[in-house]
Gaussian input, Z-matrix of N, CA and C with variables (Angstrom, degrees):
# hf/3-21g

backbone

0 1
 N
 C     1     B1
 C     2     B2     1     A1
 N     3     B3     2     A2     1     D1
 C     4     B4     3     A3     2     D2
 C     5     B5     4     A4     3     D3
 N     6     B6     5     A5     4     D4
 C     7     B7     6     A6     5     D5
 C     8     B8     7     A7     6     D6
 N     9     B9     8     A8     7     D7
 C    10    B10     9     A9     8     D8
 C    11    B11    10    A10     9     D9
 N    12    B12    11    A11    10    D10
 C    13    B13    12    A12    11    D11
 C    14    B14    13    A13    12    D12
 N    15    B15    14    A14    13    D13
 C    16    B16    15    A15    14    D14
 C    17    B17    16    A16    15    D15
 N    18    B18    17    A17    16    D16
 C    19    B19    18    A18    17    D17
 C    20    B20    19    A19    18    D18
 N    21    B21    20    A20    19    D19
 C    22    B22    21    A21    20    D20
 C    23    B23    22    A22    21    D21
 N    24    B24    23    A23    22    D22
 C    25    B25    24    A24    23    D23
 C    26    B26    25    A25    24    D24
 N    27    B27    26    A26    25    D25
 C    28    B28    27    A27    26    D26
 C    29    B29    28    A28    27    D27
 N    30    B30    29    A29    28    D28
 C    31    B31    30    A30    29    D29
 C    32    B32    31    A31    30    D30
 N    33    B33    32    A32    31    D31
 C    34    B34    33    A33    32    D32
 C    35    B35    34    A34    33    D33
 N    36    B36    35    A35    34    D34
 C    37    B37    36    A36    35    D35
 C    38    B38    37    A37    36    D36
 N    39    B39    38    A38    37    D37
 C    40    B40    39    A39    38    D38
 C    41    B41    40    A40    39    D39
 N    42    B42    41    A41    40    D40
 C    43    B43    42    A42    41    D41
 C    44    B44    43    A43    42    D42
 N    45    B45    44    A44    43    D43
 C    46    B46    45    A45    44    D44
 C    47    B47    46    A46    45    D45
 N    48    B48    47    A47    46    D46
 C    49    B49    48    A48    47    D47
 C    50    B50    49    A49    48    D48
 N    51    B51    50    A50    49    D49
 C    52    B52    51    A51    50    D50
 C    53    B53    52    A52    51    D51
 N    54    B54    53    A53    52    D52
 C    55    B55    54    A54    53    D53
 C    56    B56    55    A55    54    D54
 N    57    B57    56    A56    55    D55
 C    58    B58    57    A57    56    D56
 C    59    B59    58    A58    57    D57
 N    60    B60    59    A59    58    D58
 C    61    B61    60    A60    59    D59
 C    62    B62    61    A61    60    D60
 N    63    B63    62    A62    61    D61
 C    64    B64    63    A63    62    D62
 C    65    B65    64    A64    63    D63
 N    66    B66    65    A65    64    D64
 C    67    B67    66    A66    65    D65
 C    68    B68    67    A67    66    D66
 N    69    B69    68    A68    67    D67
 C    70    B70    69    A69    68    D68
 C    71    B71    70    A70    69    D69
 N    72    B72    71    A71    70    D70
 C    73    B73    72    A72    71    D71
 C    74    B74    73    A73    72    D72
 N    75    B75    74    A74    73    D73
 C    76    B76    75    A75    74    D74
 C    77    B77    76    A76    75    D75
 N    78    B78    77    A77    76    D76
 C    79    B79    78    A78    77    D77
 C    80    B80    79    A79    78    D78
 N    81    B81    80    A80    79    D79
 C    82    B82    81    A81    80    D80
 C    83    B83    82    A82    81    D81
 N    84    B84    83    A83    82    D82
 C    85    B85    84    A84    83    D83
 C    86    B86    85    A85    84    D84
 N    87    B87    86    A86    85    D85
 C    88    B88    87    A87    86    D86
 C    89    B89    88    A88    87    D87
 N    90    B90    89    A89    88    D88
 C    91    B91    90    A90    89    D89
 C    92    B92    91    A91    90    D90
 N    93    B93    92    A92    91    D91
 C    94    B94    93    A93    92    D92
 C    95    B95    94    A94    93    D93
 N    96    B96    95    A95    94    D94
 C    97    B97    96    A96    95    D95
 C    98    B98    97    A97    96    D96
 N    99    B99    98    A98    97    D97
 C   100   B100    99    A99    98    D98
 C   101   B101   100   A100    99    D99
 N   102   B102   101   A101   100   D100
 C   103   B103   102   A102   101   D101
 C   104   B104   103   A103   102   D102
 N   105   B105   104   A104   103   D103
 C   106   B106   105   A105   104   D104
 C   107   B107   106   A106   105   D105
 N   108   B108   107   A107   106   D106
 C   109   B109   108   A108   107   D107
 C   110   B110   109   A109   108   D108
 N   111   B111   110   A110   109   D109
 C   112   B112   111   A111   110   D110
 C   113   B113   112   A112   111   D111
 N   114   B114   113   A113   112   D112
 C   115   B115   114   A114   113   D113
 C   116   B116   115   A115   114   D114
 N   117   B117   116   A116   115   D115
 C   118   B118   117   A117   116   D116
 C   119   B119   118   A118   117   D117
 N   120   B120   119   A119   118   D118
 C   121   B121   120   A120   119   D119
 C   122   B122   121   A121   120   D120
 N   123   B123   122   A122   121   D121
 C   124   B124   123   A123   122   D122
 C   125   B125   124   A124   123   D123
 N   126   B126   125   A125   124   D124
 C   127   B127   126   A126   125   D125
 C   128   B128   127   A127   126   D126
 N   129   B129   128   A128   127   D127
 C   130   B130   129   A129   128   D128
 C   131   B131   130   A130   129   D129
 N   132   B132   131   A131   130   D130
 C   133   B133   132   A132   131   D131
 C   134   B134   133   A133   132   D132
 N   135   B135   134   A134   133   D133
 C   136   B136   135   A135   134   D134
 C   137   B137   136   A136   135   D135
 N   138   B138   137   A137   136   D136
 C   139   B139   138   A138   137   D137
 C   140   B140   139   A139   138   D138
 N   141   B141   140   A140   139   D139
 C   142   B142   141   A141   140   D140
 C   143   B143   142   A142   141   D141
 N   144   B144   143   A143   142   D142
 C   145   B145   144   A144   143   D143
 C   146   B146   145   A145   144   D144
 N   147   B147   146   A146   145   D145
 C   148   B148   147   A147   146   D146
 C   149   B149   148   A148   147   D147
 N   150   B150   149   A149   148   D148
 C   151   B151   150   A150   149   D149
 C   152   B152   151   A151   150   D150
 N   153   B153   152   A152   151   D151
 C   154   B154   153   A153   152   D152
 C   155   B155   154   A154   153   D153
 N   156   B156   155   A155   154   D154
 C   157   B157   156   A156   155   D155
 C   158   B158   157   A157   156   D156
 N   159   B159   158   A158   157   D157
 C   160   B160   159   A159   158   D158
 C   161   B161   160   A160   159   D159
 N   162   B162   161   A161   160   D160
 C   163   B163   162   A162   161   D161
 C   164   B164   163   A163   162   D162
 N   165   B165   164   A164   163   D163
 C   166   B166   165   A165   164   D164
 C   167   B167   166   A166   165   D165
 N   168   B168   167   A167   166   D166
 C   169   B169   168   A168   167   D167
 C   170   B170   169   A169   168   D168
 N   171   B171   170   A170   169   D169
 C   172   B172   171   A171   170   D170
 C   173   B173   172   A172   171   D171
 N   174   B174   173   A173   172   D172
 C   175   B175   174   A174   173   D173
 C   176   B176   175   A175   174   D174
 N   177   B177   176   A176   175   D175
 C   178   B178   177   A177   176   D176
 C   179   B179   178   A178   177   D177
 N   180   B180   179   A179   178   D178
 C   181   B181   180   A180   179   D179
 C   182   B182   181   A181   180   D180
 N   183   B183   182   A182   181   D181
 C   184   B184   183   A183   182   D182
 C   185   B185   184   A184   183   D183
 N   186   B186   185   A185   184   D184
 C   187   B187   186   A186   185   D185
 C   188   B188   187   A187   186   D186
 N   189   B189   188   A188   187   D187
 C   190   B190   189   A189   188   D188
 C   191   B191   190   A190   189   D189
 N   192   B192   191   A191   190   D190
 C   193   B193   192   A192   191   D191
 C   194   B194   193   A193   192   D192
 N   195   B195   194   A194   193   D193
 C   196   B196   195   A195   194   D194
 C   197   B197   196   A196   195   D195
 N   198   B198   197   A197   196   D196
 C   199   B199   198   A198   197   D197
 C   200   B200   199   A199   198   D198
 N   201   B201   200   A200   199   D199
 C   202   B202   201   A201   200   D200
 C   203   B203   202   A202   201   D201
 N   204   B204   203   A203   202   D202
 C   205   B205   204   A204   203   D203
 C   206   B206   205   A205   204   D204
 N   207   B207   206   A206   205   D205
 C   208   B208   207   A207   206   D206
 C   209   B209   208   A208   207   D207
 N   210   B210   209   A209   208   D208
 C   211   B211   210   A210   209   D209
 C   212   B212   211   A211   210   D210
 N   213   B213   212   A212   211   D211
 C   214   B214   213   A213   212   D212
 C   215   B215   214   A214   213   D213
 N   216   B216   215   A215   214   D214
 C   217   B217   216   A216   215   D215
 C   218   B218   217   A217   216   D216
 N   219   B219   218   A218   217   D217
 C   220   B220   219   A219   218   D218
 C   221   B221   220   A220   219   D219
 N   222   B222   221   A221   220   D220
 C   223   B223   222   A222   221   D221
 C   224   B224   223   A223   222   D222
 N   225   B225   224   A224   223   D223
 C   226   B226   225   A225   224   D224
 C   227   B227   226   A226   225   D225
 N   228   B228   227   A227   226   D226
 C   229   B229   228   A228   227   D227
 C   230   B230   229   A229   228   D228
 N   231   B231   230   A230   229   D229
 C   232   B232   231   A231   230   D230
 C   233   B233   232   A232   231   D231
 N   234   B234   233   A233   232   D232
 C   235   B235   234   A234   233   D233
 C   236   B236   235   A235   234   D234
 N   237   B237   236   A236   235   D235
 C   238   B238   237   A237   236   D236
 C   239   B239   238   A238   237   D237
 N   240   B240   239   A239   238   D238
 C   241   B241   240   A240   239   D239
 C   242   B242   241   A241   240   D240
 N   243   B243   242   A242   241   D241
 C   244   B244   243   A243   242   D242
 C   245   B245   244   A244   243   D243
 N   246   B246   245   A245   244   D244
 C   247   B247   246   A246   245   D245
 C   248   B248   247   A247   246   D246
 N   249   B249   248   A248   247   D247
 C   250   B250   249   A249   248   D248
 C   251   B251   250   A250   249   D249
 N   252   B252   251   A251   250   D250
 C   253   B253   252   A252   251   D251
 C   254   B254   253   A253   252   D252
 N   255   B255   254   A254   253   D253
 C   256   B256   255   A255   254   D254
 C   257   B257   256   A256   255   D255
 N   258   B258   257   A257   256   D256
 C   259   B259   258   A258   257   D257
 C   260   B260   259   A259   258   D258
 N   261   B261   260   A260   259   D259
 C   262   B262   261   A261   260   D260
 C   263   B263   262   A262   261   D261
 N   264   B264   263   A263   262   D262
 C   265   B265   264   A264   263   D263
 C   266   B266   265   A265   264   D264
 N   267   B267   266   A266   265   D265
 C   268   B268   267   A267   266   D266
 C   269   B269   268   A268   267   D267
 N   270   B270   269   A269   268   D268
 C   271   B271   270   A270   269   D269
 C   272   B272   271   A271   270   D270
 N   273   B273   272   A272   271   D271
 C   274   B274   273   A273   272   D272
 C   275   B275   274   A274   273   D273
 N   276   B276   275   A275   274   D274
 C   277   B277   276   A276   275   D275
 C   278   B278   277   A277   276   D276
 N   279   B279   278   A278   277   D277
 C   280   B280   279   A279   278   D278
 C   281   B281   280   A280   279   D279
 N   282   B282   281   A281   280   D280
 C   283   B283   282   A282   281   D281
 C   284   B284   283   A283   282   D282
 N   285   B285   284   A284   283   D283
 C   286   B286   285   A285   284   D284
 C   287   B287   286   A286   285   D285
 N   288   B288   287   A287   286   D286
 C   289   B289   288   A288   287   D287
 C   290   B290   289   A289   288   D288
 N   291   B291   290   A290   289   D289
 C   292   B292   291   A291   290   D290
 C   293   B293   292   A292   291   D291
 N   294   B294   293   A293   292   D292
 C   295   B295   294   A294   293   D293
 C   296   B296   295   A295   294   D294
 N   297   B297   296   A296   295   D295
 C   298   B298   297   A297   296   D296
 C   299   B299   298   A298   297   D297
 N   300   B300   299   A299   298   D298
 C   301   B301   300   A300   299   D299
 C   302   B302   301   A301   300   D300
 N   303   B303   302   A302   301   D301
 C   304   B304   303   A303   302   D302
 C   305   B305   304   A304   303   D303
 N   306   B306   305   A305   304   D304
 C   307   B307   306   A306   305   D305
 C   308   B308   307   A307   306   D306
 N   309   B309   308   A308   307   D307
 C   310   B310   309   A309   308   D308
 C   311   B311   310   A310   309   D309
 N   312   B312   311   A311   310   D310
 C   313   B313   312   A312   311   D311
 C   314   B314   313   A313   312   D312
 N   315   B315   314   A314   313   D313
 C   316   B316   315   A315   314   D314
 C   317   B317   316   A316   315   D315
 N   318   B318   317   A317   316   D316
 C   319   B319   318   A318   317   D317
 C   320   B320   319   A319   318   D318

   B1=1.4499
   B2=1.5238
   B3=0.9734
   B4=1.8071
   B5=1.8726
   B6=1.1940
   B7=1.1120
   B8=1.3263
   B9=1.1916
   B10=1.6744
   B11=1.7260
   B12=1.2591
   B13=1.5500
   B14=1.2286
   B15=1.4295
   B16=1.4693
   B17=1.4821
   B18=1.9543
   B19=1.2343
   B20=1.5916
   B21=1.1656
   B22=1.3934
   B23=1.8928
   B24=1.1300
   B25=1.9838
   B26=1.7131
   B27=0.6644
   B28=1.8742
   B29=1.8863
   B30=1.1002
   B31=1.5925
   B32=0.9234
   B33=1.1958
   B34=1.7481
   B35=1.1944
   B36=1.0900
   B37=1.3442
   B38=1.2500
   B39=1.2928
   B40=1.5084
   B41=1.3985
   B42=1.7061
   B43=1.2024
   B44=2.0268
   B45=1.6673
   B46=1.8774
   B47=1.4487
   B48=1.4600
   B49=1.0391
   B50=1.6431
   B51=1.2577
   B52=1.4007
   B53=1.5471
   B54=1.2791
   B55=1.3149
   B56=1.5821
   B57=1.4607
   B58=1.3429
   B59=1.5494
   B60=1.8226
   B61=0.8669
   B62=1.6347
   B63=0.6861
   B64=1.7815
   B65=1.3766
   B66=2.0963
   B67=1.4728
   B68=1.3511
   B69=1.3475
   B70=1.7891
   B71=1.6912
   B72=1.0443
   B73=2.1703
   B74=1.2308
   B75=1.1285
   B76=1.7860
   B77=1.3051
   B78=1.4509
   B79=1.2456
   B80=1.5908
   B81=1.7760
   B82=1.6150
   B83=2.1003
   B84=0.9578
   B85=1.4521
   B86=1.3938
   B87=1.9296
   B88=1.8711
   B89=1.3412
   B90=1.4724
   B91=1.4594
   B92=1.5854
   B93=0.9818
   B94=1.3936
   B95=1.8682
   B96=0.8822
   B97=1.7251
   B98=1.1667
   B99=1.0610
   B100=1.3111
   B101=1.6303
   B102=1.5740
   B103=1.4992
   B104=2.5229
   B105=1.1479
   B106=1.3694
   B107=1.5650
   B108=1.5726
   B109=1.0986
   B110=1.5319
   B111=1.3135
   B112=1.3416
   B113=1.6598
   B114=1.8658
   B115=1.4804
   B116=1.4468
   B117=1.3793
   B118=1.4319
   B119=1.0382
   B120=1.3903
   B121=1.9147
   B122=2.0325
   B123=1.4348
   B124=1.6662
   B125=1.1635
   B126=1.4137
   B127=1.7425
   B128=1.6268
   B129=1.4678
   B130=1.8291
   B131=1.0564
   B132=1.4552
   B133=1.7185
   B134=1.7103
   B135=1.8892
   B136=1.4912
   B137=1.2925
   B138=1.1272
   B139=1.7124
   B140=1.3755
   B141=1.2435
   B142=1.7331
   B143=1.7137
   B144=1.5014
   B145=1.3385
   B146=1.6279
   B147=1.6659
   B148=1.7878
   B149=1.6298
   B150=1.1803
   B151=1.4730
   B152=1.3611
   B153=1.0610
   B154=1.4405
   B155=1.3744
   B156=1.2654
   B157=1.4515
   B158=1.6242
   B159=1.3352
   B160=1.7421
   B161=1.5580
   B162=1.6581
   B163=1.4743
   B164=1.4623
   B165=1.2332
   B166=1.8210
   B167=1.7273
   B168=1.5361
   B169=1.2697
   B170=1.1697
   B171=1.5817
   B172=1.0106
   B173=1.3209
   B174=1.4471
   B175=1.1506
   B176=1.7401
   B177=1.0091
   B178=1.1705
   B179=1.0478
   B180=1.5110
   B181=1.9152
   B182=1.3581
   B183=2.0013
   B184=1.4384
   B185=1.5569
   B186=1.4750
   B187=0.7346
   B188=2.0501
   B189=1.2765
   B190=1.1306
   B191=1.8633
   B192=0.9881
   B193=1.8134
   B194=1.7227
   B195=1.4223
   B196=1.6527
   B197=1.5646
   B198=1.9266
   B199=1.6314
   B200=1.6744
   B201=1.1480
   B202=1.5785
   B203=1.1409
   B204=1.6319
   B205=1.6312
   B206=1.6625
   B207=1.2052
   B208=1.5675
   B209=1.4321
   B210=1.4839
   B211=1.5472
   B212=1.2544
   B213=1.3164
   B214=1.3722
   B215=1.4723
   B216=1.5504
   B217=1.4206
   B218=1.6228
   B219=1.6175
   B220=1.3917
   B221=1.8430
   B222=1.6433
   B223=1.3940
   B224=1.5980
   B225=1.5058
   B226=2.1872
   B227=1.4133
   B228=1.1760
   B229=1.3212
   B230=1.5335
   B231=1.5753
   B232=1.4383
   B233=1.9278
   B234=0.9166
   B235=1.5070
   B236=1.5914
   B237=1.6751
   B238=2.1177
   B239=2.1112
   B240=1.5867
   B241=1.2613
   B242=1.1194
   B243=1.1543
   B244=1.7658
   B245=1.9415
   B246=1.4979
   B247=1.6891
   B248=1.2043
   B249=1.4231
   B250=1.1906
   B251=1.5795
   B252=1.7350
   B253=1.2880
   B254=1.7617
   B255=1.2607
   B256=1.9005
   B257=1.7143
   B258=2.1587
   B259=1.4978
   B260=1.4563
   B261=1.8010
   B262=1.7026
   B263=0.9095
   B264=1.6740
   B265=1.7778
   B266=1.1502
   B267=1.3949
   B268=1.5023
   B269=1.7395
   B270=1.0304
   B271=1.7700
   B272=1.6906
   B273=0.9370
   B274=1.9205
   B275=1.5467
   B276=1.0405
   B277=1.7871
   B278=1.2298
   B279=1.4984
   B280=1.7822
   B281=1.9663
   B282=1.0495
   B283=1.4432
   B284=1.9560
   B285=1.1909
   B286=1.7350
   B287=1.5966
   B288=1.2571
   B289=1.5310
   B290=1.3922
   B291=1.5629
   B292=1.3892
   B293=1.5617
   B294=1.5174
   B295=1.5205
   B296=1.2690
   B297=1.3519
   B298=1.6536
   B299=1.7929
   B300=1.2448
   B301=1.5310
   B302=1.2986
   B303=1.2258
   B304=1.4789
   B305=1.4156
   B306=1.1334
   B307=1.9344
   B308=1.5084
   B309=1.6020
   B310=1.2904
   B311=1.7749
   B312=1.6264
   B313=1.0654
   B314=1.6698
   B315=1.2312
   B316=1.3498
   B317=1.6146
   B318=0.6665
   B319=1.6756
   B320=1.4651
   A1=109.33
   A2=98.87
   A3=109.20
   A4=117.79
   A5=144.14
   A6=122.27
   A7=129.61
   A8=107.69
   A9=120.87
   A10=96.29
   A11=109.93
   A12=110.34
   A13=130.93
   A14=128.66
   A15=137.33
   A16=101.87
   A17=110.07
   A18=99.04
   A19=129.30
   A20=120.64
   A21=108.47
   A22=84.96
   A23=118.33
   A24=111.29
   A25=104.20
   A26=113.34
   A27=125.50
   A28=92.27
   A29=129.30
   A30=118.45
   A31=113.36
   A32=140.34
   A33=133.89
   A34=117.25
   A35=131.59
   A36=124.64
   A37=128.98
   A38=119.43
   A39=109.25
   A40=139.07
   A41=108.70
   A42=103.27
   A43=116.58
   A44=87.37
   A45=91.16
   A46=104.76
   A47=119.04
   A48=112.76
   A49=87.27
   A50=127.47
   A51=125.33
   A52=123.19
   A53=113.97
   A54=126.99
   A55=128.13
   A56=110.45
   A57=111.28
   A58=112.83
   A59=123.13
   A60=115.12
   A61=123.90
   A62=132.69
   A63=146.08
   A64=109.52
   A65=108.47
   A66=102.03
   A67=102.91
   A68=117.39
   A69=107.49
   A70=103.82
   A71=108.90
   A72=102.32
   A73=83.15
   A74=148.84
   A75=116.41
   A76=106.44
   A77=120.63
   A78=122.44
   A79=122.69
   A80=95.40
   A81=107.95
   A82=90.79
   A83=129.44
   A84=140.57
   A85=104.74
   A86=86.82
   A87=104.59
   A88=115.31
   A89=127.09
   A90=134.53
   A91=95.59
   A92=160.26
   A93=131.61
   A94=82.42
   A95=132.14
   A96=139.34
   A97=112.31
   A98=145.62
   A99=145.62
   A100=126.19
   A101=83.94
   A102=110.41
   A103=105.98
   A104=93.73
   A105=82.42
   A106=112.66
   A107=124.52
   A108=123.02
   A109=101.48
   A110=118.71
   A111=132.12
   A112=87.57
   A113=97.93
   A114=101.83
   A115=123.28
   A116=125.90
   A117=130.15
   A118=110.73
   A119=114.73
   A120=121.84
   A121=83.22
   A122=115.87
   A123=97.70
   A124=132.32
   A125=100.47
   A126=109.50
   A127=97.01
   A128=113.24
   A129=114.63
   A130=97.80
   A131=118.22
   A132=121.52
   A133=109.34
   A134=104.41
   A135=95.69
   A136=108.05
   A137=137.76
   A138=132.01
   A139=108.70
   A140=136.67
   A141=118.70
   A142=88.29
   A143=99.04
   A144=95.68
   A145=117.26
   A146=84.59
   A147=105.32
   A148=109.36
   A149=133.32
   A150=154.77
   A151=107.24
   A152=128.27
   A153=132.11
   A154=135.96
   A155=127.97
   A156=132.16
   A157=113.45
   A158=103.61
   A159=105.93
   A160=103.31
   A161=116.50
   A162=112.14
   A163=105.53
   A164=96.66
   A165=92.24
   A166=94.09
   A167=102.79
   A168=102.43
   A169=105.51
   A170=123.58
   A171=126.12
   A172=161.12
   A173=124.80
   A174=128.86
   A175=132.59
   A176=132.12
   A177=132.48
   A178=131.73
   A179=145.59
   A180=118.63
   A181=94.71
   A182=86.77
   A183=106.63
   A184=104.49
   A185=111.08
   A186=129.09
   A187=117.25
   A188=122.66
   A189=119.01
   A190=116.23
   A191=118.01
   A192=103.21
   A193=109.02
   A194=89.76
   A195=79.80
   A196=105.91
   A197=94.98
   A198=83.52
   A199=91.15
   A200=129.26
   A201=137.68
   A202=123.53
   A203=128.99
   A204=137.23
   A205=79.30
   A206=134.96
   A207=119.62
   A208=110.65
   A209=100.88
   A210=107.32
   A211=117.84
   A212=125.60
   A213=135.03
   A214=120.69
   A215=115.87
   A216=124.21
   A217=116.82
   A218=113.81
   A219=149.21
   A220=101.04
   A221=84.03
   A222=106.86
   A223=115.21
   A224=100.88
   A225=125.44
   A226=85.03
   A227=123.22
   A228=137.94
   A229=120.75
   A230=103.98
   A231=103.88
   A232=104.66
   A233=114.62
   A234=131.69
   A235=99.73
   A236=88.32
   A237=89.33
   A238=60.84
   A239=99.79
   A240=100.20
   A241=121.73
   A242=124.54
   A243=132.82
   A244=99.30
   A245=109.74
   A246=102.98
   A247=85.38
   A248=160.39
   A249=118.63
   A250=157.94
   A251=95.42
   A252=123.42
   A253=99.63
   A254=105.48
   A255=102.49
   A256=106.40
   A257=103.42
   A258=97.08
   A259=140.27
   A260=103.37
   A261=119.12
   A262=91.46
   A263=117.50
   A264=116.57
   A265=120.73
   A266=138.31
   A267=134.05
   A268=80.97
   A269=142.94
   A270=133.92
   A271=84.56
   A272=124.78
   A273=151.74
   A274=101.93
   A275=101.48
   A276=115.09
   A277=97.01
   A278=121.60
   A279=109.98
   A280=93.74
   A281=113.03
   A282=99.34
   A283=116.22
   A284=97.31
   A285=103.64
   A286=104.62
   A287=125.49
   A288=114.74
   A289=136.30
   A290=109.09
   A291=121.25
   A292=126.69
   A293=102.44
   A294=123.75
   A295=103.03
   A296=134.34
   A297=143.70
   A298=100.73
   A299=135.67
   A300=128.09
   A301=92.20
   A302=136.63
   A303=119.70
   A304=110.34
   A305=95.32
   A306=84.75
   A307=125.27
   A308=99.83
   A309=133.46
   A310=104.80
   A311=105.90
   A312=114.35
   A313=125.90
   A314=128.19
   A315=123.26
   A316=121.75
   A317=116.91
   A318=120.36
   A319=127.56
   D1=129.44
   D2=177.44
   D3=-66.37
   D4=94.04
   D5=168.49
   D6=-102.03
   D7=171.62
   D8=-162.68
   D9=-24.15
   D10=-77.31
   D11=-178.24
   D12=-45.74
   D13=-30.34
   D14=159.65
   D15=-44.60
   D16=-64.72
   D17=-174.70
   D18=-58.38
   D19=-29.51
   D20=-155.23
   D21=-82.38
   D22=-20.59
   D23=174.09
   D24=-86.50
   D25=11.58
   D26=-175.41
   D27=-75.35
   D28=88.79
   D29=154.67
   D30=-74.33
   D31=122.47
   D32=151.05
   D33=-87.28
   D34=10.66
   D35=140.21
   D36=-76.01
   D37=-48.48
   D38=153.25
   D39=-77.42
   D40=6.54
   D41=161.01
   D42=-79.11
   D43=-25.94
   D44=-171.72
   D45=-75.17
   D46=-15.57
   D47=-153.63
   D48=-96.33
   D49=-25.92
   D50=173.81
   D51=-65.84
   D52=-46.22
   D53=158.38
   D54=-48.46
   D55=-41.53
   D56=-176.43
   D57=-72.48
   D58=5.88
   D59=155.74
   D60=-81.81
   D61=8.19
   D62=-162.50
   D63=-131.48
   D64=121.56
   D65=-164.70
   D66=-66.48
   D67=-29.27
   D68=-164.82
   D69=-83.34
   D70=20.06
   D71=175.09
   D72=-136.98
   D73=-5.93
   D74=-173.65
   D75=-63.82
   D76=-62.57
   D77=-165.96
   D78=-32.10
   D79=-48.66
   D80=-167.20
   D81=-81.97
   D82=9.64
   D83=175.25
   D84=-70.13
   D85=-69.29
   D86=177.84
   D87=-50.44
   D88=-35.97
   D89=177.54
   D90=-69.56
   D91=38.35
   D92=-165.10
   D93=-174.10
   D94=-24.94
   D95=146.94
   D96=-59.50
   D97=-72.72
   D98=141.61
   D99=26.71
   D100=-75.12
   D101=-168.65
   D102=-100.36
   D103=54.80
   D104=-168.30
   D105=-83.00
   D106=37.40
   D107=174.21
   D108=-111.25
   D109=-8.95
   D110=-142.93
   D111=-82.47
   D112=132.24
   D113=167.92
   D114=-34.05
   D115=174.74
   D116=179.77
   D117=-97.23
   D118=-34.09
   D119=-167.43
   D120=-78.46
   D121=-57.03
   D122=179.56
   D123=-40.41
   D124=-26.22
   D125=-161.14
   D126=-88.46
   D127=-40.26
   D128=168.07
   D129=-48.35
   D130=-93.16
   D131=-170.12
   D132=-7.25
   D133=-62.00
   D134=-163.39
   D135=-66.12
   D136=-46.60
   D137=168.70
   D138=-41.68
   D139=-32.55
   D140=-139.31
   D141=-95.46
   D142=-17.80
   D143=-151.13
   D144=-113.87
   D145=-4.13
   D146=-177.74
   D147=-110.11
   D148=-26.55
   D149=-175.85
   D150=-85.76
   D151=101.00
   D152=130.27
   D153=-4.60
   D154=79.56
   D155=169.79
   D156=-40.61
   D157=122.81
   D158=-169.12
   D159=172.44
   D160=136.43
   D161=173.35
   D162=-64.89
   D163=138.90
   D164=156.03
   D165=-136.83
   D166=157.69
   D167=-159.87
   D168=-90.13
   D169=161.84
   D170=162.12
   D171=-40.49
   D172=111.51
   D173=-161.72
   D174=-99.61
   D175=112.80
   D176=154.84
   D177=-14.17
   D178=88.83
   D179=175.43
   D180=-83.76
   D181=152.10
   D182=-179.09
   D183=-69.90
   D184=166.46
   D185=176.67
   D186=-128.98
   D187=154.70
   D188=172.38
   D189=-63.49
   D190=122.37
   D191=173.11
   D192=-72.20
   D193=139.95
   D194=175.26
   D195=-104.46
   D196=155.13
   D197=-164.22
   D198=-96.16
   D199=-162.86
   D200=161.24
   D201=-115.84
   D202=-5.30
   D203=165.93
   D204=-89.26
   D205=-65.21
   D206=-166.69
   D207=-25.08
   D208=-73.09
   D209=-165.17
   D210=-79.47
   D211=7.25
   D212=154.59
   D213=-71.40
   D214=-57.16
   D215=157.39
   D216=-27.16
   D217=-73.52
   D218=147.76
   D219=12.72
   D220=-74.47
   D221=-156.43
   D222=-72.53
   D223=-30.58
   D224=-176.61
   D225=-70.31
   D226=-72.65
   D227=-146.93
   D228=-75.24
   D229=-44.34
   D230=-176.35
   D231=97.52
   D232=-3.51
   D233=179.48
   D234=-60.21
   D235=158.05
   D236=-164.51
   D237=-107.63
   D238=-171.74
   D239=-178.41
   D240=-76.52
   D241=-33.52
   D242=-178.04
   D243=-46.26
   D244=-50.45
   D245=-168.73
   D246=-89.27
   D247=-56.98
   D248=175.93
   D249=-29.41
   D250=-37.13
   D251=177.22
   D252=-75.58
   D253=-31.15
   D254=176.54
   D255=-68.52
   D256=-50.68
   D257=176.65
   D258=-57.85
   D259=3.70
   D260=-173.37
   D261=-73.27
   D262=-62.44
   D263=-164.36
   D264=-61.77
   D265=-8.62
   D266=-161.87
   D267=-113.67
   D268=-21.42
   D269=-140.65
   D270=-101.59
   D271=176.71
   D272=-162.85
   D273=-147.97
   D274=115.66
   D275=169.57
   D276=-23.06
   D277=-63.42
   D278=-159.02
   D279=-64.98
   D280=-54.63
   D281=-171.43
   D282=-45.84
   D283=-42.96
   D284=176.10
   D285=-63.71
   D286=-37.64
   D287=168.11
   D288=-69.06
   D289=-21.00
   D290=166.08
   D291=-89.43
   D292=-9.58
   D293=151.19
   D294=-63.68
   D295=-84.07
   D296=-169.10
   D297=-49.69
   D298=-35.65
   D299=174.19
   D300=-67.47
   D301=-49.20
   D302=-158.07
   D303=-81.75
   D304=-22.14
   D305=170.67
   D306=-129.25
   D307=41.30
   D308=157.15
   D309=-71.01
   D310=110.33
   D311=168.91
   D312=-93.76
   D313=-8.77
   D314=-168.21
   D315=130.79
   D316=167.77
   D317=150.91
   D318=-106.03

């Protein structure tokens, strides 16, 4: 049973976002994206009661890769990522390498 205190620590965002790794919960994930106004105690109910009790193994969340010309740009420039990611395409390897010497700090 869900109580008051469960709910108000209840994320459903990180519950959908946990699920949507697993083929047999994504779907009911996507249903539950959908509806993101939808109470919390509803959104338990519909999992507790639609999902299959069963290990499934452990999963990894993805993560963004970080690049190192990004955060080099980033770092010269002062750029949030969006104008950085524009300053990749206009920049020339040699120019992105004389960025990274100049703000080559050491070991």
């Amino acid at each position: 049973m869900l109580t008051d205190h469960d709910e108000k620590e209840y994320s459903p965002f990180m519950v959908n976002r946990a699920l949507s790794y697993y083929r047999d919960t994504v779907l009911f994930a996507n249903v539950m994206n959908q509806y993101p106004n939808l109470d919390k105690r509803l959104q338990y109910n519909f999992y507790k009661y639609i999902i299959r009790a069963q290990k499934r193994p452990y999963s990894k969340w993805h993560k963004k890769a970080s690049n190192s010309d990004l955060s080099a740009v980033k770092e010269y420039y002062g750029y949030s990522d969006a104008k950085a990611a524009e300053a990749l395409k206009i920049l020339s390897d040699d120019q992105i390498t004389e960025i990274k010497k100049q703000l080559y700090k050491g070991d």
